[in-house]
N, C-alpha and C positions, 0 to 999 in steps of 0.2 A: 836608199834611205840614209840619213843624215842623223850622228849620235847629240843630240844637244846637251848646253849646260847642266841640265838637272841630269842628266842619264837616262834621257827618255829618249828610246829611236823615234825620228819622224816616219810617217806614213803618210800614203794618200788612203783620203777615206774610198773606202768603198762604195760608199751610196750618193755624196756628191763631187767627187775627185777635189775636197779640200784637203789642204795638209793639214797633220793630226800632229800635234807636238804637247798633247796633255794624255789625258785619260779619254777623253769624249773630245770629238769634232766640235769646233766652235762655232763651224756655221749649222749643222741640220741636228746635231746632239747624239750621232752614229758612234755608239763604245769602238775604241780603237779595237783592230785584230787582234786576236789570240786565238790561238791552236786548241780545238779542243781536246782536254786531257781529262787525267784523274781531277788535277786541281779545279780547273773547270767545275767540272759535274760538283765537285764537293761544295765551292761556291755558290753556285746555283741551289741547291738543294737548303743551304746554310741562308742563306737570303731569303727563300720560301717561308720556312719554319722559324726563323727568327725575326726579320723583319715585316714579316707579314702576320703572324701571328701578335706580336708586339704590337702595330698598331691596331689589332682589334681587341686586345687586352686592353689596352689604352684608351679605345675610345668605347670599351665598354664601362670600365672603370667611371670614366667623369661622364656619362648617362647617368649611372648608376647615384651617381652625387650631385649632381644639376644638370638635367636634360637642358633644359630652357639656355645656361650659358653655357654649354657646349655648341648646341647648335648657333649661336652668338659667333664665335669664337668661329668658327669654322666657314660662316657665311662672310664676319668680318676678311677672311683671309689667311687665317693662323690654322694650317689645314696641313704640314707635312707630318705630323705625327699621330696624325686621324684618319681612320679607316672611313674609305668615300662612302656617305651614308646610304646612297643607294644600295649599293652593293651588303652593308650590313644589313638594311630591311630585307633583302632576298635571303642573307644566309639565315636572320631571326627566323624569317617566318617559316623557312624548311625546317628546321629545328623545333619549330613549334606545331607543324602540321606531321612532322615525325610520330612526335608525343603524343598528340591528340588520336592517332591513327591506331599506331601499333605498340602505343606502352598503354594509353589510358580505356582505348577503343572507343575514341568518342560519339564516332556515328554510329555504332551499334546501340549502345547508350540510350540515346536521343531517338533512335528508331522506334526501340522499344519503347521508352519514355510516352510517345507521341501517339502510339498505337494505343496503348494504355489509357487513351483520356478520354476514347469513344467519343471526339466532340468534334470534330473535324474532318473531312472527305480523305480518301487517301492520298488524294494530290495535294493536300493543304499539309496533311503530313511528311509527307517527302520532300516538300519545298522547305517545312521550319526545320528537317533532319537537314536537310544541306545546309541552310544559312547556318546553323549551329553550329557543322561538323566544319565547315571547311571555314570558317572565319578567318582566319587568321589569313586564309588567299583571297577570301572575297575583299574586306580589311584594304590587302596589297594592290590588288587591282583597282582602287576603288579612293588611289592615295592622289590620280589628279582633280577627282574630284571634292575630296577633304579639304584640299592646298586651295582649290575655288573659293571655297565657305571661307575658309581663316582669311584670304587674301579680300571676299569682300568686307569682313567683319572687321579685319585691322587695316583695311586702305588706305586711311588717313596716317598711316603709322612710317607710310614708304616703303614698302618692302614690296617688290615687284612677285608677281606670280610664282616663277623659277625658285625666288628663294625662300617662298610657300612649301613651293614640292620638297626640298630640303628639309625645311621646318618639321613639316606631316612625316616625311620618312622617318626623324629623331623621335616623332611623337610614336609614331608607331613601331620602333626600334624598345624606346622605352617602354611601353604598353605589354611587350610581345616578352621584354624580359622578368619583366612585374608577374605576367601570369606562369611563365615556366619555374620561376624561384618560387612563388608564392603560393598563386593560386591551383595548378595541375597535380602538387602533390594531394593538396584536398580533395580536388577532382578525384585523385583514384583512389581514395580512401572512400568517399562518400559515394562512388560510382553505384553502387547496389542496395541505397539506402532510400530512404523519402527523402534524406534532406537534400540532395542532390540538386533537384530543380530547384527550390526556393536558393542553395549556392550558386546556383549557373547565372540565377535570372539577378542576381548581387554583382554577380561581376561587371553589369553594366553598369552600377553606379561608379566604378572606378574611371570611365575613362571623364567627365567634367571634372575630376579633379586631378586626372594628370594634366589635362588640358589647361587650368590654372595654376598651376604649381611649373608648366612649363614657359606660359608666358611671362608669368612672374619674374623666371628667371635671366626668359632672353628680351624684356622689356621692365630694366632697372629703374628707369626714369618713370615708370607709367606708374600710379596709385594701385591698391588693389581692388577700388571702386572701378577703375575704369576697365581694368582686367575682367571681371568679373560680369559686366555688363556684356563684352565682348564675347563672352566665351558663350555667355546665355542665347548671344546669338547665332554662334556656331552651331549650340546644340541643339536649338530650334531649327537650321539649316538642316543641319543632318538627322532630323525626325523626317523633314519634308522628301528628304531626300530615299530614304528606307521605305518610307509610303510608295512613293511614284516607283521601285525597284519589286513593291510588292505587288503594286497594279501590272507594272510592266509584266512579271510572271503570273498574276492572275489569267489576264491577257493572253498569253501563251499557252496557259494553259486549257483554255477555252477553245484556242484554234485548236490543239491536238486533240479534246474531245468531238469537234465536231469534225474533224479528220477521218477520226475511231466509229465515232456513232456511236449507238447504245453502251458497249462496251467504255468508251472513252469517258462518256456522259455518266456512265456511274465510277466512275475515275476520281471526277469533279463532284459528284451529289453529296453534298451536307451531311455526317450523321448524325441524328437526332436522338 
């Protein structure tokens, strides 16, 4: 190894035998050698909790103050100081299916709730306790077909599919932080009240207007006439879309009563 001008020993990288005369290998981007020590581990540990937390303070921060040109900003390419949005829709939604679970008890909730209304078979009850309780995963899973609807409804706008799924993930990043600030603490205040379900069944008028309030902001140039037309058509999409999701488990649940037989079939029977 050979001392250069700046006081950097050279190396051969280890992963494509280039010589190393910076910090990183210039041709494959391999961190030069170091001995792991104390300093090491402290480093590593200092770059976890501060750089990684930073940028998700960070790109919580400006959601928080314009979802719409955040997600802009990061699609355009201004993306080193932003937490990769996928990866923040996964940590929201844990963090939100946390709350719902074992601080607010929301499937229990909802269980009860549903039981309670005598109007509905018991399969028809346990299918709205799940869509209810697990939202927030159904929601997640559910984000390539969101990015579908937006990518047909703004087509004409140029934004390719991929940077749909981007888009939906900031929308549902923002959505997921709306109800943990906002709306969950009500949840668990009102969890044992009447007003509880007329609160739950409110919470859906929120998401047409983050949906507007977001395009608004990553479509500067566009009126709010034309915003608005679009969105009506998103959310016409994702009506259709909930139908065919409720048939598909009607469906299902039809096979498993006639799987069951009598037993199964009073699963599915109506109460009247």
């Amino acid at each position: 190894m050979n001392q250069t001008s700046n006081n950097i020993v050279e190396q051969t990288c280890l992963n494509c035998d280039y010589t190393i005369d910076e910090n990183f290998c210039s041709h494959c981007g391999q961190k030069r050698f170091k001995r792991i020590d104390k300093k090491y581990v402290t480093d590593e540990i200092q770059y976890l909790l501060i750089h990684t937390n930073k940028g998700f303070l960070y790109t919580i921060k400006k959601l928080v103050k314009n979802p719409g040109k955040t997600a802009r900003e990061f699609i355009d390419g201004n993306r080193v100081n932003h937490y990769k949005p996928l990866l923040l829709m996964f940590i929201l939604s844990g963090i939100s299916a946390f709350i719902s679970f074992k601080i607010i008890g929301l499937n229990k909730v909802m269980e009860e709730l549903y039981k309670g209304q005598h109007l509905n078979s018991p399969f028809m009850n346990d299918l709205m306790t799940v869509y209810s309780s697990y939202n927030s995963i159904i929601m997640l899973a559910l984000i390539p077909v969101f990015a579908l609807m937006t990518w047909i409804a703004f087509m004409k706008w140029k934004n390719n599919y991929y940077e749909h799924i981007v888009m939906n993930a900031y929308i549902l990043s923002f959505q997921t932080i709306v109800n943990i600030v906002c709306f969950f603490p009500l949840l668990y205040i009102l969890k044992n009240t009447a007003y509880f379900n007329l609160f739950f069944s409110l919470m859906s008028l929120v998401t047409p207007a983050v949906l507007i309030w977001f395009f608004r902001g990553f479509y500067i140039d566009k009126s709010l006439k034309q915003i608005l037309w679009r969105v009506l058509a998103v959310v016409g999409l994702m009506m259709v879309a909930m139908f065919v999701l409720m048939i598909i488990s009607a469906i299902g649940g039809l096979i498993y009563a006639l799987i069951k037989g009598p037993e199964g079939l009073e699963y599915i029977k109506p109460r009247g």
